[in-house]
C-alpha positions, 0 to 999 in steps of 0.5 A: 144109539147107545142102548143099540151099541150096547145090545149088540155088544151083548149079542156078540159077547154071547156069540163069542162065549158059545163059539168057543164052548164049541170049537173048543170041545166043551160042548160035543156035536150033538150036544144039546143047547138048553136055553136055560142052561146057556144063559145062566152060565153064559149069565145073559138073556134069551134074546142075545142067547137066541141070536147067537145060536142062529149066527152059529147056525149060519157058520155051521156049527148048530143045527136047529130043528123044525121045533126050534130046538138047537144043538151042537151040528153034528158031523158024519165021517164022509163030511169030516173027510170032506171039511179036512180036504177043502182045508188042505186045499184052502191052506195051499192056496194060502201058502201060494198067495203069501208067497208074492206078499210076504216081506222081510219082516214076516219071514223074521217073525215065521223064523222066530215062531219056527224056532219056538216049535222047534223047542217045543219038539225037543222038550215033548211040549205038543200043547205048546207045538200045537198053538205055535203049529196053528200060529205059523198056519194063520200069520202065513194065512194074514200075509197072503191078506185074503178076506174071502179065503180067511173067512173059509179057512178060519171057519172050517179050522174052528171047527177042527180045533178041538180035534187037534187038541186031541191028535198024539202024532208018533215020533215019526209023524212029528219029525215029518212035521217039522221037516215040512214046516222047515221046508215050508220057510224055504220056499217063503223065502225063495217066493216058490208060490208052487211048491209051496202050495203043493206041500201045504196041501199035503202037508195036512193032507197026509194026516187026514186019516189020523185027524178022521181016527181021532174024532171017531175015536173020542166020538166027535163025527159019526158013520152016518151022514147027518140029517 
């Protein structure tokens, strides 16, 4: 029982090692995933290597070949524009669940984060916007308690991540930002399920042709639909 307990943590050491090289960018769609290469830097073997790139395989994020050659999924423009509308769409069902869960409390952390932002704003920190932007989404995310949703949602976000990183919002852009953001704690704590979801949904909405300019600017989706 040991030894199993111990080659799954080895297998689930290595997942999480390549997941990240992945949604963090390190490694690019299309990127080939040299066996070799990932295990002496990864510092594990082919076996938990190999069951790693087929997890990775099932989320999405890999493609193997017929020859079982695996590389980094590549991503057309259409599939981009689709991924980014079910994640508004997924972001607003979460904001109208959270609604009828949320407590006292929540909404005391969600203020704390908002206010941290809102430094973060004024001090022209976007990598620290950035990370507090995501927490909000996700403690909002945790409060609306949905497995099924989260798995969705945490998927389809990992593999925007490194899109993110990449957005330079203009000033204007950034200010609207904010203003929803605001206006998102309002109806939190008014219980406005509605409203809510109809301004988490635009609220990502809205910049969808920002992220799609992005990742066709630093060459992380393509024009052709992938194979």
């Amino acid at each position: 029982m040991s030894e199993n307990n111990n080659l799954a943590n080895i297998n689930e050491a290595a997942y999480a090692a390549l997941r990240e090289r992945i949604i963090s960018g390190d490694l690019m769609p299309g990127a080939p995933l040299s066996e070799r290469a990932l295990c002496e830097e990864l510092e594990v073997s082919r076996t938990p290597l190999r069951e790693a790139i087929k997890m990775l395989a099932r989320e999405g994020l890999v493609e193997i070949s017929a020859t079982r050659r695996a590389k980094v999924a590549s991503v057309s423009l259409e599939e981009a524009a689709n991924m980014l509308t079910l994640l508004a769409a997924l972001e607003g069902l979460s904001g109208e669940q959270a609604c009828q869960k949320i407590s006292a409390a929540d909404i005391a952390e969600l203020e704390a984060m908002q206010a941290a932002m809102r430094l973060s704003h004024e001090q022209n920190d976007l990598t620290s916007y950035f990370n507090l932007n995501q927490q909000i989404h996700l403690k909002i995310l945790q409060v609306a308690d949905n497995r099924v949703l989260s798995e969705m949602f945490n998927n389809l976000n990992a593999r925007l991540r490194h899109v993110r990183r990449r957005l330079n919002p203009t000033p204007g852009r950034w200010q609207q930002a904010i203003t929803e953001h605001e206006q998102m704690l309002t109806y939190l704590k008014k219980g406005d399920s509605k409203k809510l979801r109809a301004l988490m949904e635009d609220h990502l909405r809205n910049k969808i042709d920002v992220f799609l300019a992005t990742m066709l600017e630093h060459g992380i989706v393509s024009v052709q639909r992938s194979a």
